[in-house]
C-alpha positions in Angstrom: 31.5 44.0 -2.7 31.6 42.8 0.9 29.8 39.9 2.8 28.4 39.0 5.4 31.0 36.8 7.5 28.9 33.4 6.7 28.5 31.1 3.4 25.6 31.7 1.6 22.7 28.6 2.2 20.9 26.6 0.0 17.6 29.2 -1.0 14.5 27.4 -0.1 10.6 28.2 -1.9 9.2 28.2 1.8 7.1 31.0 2.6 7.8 32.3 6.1 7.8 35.3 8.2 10.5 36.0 11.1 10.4 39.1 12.9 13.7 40.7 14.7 12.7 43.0 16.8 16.0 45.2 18.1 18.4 43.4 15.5 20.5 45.7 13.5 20.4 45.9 10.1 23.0 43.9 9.4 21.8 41.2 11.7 18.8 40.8 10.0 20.6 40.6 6.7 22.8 37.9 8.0 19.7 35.9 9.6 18.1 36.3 6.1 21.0 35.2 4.3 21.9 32.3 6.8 17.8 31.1 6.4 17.4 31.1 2.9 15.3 34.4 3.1 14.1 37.5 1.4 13.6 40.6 3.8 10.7 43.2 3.5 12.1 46.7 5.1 10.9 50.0 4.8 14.5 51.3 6.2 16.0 52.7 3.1 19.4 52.1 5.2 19.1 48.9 3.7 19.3 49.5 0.0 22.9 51.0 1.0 23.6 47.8 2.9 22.0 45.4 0.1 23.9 47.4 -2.4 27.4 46.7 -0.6 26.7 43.2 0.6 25.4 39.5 -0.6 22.0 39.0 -0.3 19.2 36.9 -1.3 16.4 39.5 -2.5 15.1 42.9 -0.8 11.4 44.1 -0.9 11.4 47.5 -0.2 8.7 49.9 0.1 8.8 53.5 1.4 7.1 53.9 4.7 3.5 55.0 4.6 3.3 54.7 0.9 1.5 51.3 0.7 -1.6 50.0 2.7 -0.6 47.0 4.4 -2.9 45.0 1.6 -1.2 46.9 -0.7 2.2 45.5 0.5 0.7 42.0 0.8 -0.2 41.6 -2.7 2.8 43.4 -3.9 5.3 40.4 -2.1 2.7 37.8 -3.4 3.1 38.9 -7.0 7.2 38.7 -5.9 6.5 35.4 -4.9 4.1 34.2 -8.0 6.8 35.4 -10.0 10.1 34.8 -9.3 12.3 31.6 -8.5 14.1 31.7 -5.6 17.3 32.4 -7.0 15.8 35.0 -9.3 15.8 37.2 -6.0 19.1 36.9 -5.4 21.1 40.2 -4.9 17.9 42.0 -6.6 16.1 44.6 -4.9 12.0 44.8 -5.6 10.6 48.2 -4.9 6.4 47.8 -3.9 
């Protein structure tokens, strides 16, 4: 399995959202890691990454699937229901 070139951080319970407009994939996934973060995609490019790399939780859902309520309640239930570390390396399809 590789990783990202940076040591995992404490995970915090803080709710947040960052957007990263023009990052690469692997960017974001190295901002997440290095802020104690879960990422929402709908790029199924990052299941291969997540799948190959450290991370601390993926939320995916396909694109235009899920109303954007429908993807809100889905990462509120992830968040009612797992710990932080519970996400870690796991992969929640909405």
């Amino acid at each position: 399995m590789n990783t990202l070139p940076m040591p995992l951080p404490p995970v915090s319970g803080a709710l947040g959202l960052t957007w990263l407009v023009g990052a690469s994939d692997v960017q974001q996934l190295a901002y997440a890691i290095a802020n104690g973060r879960v990422v929402f995609t709908e790029d199924r490019d990052f299941l291969a990454l997540a799948a190959m790399n450290e991370h601390l939780g993926i939320a995916y859902c396909d694109q235009n699937r899920r109303s954007i309520g429908q993807i809100v309640r889905g990462l509120e239930l992830i968040w009612e229901v797992y710990e932080p570390q519970e996400m870690r390396k796991r992969i929640e399809f909405l």
